[in-house]
MMTF fields as JSON, N, C-alpha, C and O atoms, coordinates in Angstrom:
{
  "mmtfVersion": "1.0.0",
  "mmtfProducer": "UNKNOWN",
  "numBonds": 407,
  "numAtoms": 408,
  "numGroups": 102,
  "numChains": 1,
  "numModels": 1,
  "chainsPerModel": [1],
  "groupsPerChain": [102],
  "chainIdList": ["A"],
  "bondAtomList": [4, 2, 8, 6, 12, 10, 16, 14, 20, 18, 24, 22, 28, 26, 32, 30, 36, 34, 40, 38, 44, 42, 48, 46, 52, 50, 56, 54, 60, 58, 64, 62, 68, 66, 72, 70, 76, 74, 80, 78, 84, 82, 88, 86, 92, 90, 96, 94, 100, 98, 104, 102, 108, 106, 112, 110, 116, 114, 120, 118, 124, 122, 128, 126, 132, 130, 136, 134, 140, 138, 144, 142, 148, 146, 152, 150, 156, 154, 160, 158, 164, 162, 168, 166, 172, 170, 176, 174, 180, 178, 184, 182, 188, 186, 192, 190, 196, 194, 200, 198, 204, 202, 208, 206, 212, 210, 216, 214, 220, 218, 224, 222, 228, 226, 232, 230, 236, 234, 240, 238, 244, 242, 248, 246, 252, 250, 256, 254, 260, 258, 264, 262, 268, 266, 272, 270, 276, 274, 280, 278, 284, 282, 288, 286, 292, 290, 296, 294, 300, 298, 304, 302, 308, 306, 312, 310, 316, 314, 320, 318, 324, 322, 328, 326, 332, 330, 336, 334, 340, 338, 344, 342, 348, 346, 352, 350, 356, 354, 360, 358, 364, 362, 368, 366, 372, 370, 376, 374, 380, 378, 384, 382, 388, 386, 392, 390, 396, 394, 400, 398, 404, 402],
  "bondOrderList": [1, 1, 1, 1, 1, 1, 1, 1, 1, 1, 1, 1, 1, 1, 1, 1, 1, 1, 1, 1, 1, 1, 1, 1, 1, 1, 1, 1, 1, 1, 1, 1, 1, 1, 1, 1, 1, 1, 1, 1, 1, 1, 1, 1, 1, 1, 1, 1, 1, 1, 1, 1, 1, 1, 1, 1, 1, 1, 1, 1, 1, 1, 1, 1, 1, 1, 1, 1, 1, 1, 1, 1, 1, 1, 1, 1, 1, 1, 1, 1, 1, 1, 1, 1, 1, 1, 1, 1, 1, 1, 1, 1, 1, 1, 1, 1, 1, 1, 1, 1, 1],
  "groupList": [{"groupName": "UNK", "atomNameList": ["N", "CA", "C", "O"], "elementList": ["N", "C", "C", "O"], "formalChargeList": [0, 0, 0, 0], "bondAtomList": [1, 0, 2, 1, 3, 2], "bondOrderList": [1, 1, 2], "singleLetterCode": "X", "chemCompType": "L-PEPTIDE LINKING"}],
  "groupTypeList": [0, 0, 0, 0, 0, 0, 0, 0, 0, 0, 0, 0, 0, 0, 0, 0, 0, 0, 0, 0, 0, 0, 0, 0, 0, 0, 0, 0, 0, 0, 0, 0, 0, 0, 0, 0, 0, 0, 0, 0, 0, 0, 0, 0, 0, 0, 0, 0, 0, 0, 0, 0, 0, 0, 0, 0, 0, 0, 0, 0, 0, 0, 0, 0, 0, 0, 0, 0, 0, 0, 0, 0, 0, 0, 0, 0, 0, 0, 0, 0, 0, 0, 0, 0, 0, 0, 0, 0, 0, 0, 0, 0, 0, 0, 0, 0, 0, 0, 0, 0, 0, 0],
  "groupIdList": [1, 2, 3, 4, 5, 6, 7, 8, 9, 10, 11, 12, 13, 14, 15, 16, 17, 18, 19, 20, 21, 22, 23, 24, 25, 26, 27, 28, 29, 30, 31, 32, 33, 34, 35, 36, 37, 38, 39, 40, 41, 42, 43, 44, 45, 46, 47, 48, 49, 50, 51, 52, 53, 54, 55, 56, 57, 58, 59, 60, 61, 62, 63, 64, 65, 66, 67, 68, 69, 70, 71, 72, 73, 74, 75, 76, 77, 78, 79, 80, 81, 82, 83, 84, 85, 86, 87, 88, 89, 90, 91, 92, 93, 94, 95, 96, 97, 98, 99, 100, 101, 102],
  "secStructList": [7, 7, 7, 7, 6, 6, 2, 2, 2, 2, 2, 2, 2, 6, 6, 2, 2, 2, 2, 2, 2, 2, 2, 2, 2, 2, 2, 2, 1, 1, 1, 6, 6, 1, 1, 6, 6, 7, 4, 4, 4, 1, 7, 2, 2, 2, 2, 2, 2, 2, 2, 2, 2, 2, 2, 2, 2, 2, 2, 2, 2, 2, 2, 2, 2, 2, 6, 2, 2, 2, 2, 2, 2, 6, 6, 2, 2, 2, 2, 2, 2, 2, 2, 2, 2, 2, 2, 2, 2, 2, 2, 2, 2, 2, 2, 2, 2, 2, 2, 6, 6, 7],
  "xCoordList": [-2.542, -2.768, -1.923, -0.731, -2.564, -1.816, -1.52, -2.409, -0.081, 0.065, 0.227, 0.835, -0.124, -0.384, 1.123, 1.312, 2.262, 3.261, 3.126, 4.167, 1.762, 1.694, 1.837, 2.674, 0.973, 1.05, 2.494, 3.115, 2.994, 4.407, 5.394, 6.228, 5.132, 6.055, 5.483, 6.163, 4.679, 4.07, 4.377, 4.629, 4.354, 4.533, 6.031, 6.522, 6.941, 8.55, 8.616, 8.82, 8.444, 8.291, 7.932, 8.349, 7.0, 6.857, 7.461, 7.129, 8.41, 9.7, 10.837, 11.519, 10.618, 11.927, 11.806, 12.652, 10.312, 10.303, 10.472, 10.549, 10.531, 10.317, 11.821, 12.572, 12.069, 14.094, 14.722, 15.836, 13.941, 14.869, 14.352, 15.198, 13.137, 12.77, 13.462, 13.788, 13.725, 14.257, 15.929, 16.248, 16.468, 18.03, 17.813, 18.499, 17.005, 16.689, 16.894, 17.507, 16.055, 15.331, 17.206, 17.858, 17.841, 18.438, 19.682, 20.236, 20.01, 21.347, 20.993, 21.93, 19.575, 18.809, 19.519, 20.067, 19.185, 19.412, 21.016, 21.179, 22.268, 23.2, 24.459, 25.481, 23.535, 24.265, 24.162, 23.224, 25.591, 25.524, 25.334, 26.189, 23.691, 23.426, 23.065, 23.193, 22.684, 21.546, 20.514, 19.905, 19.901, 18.437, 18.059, 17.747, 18.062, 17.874, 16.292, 15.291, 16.454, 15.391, 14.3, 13.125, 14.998, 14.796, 14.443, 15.297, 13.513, 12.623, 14.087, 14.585, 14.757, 15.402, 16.655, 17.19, 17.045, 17.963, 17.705, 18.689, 16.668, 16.293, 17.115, 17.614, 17.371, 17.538, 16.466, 15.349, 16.913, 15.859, 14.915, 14.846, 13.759, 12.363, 11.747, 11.052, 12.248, 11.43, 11.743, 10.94, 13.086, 13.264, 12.865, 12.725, 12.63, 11.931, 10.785, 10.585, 9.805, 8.436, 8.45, 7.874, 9.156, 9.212, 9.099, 8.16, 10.247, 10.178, 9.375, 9.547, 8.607, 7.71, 6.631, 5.976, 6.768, 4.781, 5.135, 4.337, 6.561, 6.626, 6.902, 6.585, 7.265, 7.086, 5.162, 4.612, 4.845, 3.185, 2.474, 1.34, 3.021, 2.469, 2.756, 1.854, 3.833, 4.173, 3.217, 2.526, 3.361, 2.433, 1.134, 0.304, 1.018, -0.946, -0.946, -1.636, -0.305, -0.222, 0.286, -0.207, 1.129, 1.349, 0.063, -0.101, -0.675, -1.87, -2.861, -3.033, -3.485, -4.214, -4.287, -5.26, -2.661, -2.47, -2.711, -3.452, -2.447, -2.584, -4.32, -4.786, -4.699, -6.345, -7.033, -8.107, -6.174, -6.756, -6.643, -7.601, -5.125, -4.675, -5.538, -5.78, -5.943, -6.903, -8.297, -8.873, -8.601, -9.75, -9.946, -11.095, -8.869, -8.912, -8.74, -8.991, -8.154, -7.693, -9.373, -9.756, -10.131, -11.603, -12.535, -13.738, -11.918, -13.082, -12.655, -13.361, -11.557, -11.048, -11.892, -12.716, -11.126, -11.627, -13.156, -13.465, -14.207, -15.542, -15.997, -17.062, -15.334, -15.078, -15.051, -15.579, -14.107, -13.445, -14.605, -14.689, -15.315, -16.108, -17.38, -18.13, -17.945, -19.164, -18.686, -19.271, -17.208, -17.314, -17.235, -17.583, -16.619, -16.627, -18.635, -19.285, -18.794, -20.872, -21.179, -21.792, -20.734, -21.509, -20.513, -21.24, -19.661, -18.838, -19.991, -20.892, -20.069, -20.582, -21.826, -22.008, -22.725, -23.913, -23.924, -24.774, -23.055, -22.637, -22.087, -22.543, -21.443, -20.997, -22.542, -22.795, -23.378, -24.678, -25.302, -25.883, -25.411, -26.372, -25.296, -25.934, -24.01, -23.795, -23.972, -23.98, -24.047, -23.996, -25.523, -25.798, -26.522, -27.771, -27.601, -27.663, -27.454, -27.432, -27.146, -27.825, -25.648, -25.298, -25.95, -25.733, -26.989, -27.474, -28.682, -29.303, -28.892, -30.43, -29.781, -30.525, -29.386, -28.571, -28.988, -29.796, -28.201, -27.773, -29.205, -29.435],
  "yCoordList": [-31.345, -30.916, -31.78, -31.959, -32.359, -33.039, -32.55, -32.046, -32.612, -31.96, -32.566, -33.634, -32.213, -33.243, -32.689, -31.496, -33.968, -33.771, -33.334, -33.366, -32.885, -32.594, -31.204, -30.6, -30.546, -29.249, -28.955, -28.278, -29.452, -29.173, -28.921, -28.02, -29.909, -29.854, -29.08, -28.544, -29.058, -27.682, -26.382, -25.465, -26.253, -24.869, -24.633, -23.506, -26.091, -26.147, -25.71, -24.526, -26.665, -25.943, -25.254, -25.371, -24.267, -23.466, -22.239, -21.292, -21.999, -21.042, -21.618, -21.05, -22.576, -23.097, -22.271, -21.59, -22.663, -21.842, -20.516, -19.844, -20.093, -18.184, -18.17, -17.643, -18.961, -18.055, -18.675, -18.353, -19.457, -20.365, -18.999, -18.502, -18.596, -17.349, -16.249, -15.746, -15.811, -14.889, -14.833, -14.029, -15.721, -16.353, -16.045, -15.116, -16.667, -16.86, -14.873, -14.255, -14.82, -12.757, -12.65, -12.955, -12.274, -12.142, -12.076, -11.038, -13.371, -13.618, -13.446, -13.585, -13.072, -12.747, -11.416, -11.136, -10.561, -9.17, -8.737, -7.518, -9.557, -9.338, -8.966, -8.302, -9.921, -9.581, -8.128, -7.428, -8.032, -6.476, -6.771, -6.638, -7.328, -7.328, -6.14, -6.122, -5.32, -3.526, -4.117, -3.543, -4.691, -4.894, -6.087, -7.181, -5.993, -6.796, -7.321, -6.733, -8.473, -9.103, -8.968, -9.322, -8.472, -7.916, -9.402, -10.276, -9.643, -10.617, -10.795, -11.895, -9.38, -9.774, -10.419, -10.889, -10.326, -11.064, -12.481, -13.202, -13.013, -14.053, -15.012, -16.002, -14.872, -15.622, -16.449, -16.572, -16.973, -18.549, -17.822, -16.79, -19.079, -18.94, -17.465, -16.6, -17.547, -16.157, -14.835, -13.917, -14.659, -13.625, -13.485, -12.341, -14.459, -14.94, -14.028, -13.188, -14.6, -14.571, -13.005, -12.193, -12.75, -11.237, -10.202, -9.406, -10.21, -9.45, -9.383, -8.515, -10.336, -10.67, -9.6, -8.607, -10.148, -9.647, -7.873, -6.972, -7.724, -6.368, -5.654, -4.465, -5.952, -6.228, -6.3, -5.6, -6.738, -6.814, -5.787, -5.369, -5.441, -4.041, -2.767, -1.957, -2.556, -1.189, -1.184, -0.246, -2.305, -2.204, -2.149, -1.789, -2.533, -2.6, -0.858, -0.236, -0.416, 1.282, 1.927, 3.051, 1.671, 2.895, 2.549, 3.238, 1.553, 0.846, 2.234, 3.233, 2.194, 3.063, 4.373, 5.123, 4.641, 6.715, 6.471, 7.359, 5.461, 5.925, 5.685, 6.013, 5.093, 5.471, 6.433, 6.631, 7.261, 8.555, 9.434, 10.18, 9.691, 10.292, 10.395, 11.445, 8.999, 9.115, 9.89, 10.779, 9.341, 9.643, 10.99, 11.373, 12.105, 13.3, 14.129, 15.33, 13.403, 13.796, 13.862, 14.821, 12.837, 13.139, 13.46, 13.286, 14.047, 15.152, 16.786, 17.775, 16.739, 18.008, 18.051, 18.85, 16.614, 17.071, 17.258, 18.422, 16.52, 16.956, 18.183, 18.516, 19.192, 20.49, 21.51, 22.6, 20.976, 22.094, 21.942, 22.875, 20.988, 20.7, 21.2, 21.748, 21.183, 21.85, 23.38, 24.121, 23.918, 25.26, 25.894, 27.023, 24.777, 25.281, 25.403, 25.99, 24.536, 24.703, 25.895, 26.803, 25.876, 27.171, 28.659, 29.558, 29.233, 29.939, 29.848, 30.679, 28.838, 28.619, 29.341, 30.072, 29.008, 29.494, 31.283, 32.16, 31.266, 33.029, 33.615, 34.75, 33.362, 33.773, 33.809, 34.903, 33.012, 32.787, 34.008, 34.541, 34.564, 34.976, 36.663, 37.714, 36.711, 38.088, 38.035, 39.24, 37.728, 37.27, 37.598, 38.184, 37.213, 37.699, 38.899, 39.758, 39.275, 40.997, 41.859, 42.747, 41.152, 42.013, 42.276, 43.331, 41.143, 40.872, 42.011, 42.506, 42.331, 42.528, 44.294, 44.946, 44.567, 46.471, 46.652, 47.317, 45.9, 46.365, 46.465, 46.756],
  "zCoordList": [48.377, 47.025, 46.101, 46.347, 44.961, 44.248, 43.094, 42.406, 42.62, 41.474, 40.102, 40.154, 38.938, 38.032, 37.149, 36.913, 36.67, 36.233, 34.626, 33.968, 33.898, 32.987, 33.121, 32.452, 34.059, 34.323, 34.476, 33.656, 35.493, 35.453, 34.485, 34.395, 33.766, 32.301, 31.193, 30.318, 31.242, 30.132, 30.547, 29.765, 32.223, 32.252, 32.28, 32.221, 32.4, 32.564, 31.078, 30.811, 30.078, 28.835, 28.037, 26.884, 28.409, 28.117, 28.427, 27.714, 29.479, 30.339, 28.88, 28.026, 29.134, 28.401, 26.824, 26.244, 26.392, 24.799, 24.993, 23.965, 25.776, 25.961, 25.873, 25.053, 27.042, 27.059, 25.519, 25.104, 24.9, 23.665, 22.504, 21.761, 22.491, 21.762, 21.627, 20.552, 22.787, 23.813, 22.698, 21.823, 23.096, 22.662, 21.026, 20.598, 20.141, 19.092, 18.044, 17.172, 18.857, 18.814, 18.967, 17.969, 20.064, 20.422, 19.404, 19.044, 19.012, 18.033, 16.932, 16.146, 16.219, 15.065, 14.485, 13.419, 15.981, 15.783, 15.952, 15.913, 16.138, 16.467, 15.156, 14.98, 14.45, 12.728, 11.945, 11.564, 11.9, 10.718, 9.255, 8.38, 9.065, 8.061, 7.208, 5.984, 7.817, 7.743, 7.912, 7.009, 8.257, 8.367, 9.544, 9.073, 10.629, 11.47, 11.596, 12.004, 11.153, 10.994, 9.422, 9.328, 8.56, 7.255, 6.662, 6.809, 6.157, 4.688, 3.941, 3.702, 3.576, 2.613, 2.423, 1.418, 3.754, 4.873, 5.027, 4.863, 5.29, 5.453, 4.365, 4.898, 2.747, 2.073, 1.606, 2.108, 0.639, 0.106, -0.429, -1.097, 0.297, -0.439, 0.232, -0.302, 1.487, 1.878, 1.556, 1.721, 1.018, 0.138, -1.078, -1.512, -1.792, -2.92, -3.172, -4.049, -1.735, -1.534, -1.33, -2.054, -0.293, 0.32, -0.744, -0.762, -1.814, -2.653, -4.131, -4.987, -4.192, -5.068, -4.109, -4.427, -3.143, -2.673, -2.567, -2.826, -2.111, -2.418, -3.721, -3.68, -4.541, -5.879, -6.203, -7.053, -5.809, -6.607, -5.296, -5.534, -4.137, -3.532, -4.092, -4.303, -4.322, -5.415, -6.828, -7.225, -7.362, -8.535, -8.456, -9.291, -7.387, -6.811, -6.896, -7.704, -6.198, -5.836, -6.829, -6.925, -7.673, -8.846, -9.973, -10.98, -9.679, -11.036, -10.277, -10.976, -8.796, -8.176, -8.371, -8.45, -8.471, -8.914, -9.956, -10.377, -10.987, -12.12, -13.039, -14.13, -12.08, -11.766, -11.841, -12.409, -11.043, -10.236, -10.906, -11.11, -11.613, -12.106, -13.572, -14.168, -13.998, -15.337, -14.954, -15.582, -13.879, -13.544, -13.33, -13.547, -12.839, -12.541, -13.66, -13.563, -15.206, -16.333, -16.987, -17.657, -16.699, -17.49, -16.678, -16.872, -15.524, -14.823, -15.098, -14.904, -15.504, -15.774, -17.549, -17.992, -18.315, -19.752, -19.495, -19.751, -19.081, -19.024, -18.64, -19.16, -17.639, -17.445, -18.038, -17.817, -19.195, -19.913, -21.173, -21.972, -21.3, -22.809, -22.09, -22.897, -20.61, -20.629, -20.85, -21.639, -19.833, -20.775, -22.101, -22.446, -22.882, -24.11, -24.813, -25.679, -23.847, -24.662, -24.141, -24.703, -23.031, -22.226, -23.03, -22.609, -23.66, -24.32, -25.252, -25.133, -26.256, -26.907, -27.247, -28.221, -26.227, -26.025, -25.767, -25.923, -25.479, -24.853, -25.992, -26.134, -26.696, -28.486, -29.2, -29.703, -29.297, -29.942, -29.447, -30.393, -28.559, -27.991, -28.086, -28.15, -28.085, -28.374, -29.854, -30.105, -30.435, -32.134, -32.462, -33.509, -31.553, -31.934, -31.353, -32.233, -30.508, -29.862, -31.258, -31.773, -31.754, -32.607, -33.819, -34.413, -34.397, -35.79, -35.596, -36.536, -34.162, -34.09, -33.947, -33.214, -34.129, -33.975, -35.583, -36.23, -35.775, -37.597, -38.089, -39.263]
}
């Protein structure tokens, strides 16, 4: 059986990237930052980035309740204005009851 020294070394290096990962993960999580492995930890650009995009996720979501919140405000007002027609109509109609006694 012949073995081809590419195979070899890909699969040598590829052991090699796992335990270098492995190590990496490892001393990542060893810092008492509070947040092991935290965006905001990171520094730089990726904290930058991190808190921008979380920054424009909160606002995506308080824009949504406050959607809803409108939206539930003019299903209630449309509610309250068909009962006021329908009152309405029910005043008219004791109002003739009453015209028609006298």
């Amino acid at each position: 059986m012949k073995y081809l020294p590419t195979k070899i070394n890909r699969s040598f290096t590829a052991g090699c990237m796992e335990t270098l990962t492995n190590f990496v993960r490892l001393q990542s999580t060893c810092n008492d930052t509070g947040g092991a492995g935290s965006i905001r930890d990171a520094g730089g650009a990726f904290k930058k980035r991190g808190m921008a995009k979380e920054s424009q996720y909160f606002y995506k979501k308080e824009r949504e309740l406050l959607q809803k919140i409108k939206e539930s405000m003019n299903d209630q007002k449309r509610f309250h204005e068909e009962q006021i027609a329908v009152h309405k109509c029910a005043l008219e109609k004791i109002k003739n009851k009453e015209n028609t006694i006298d």
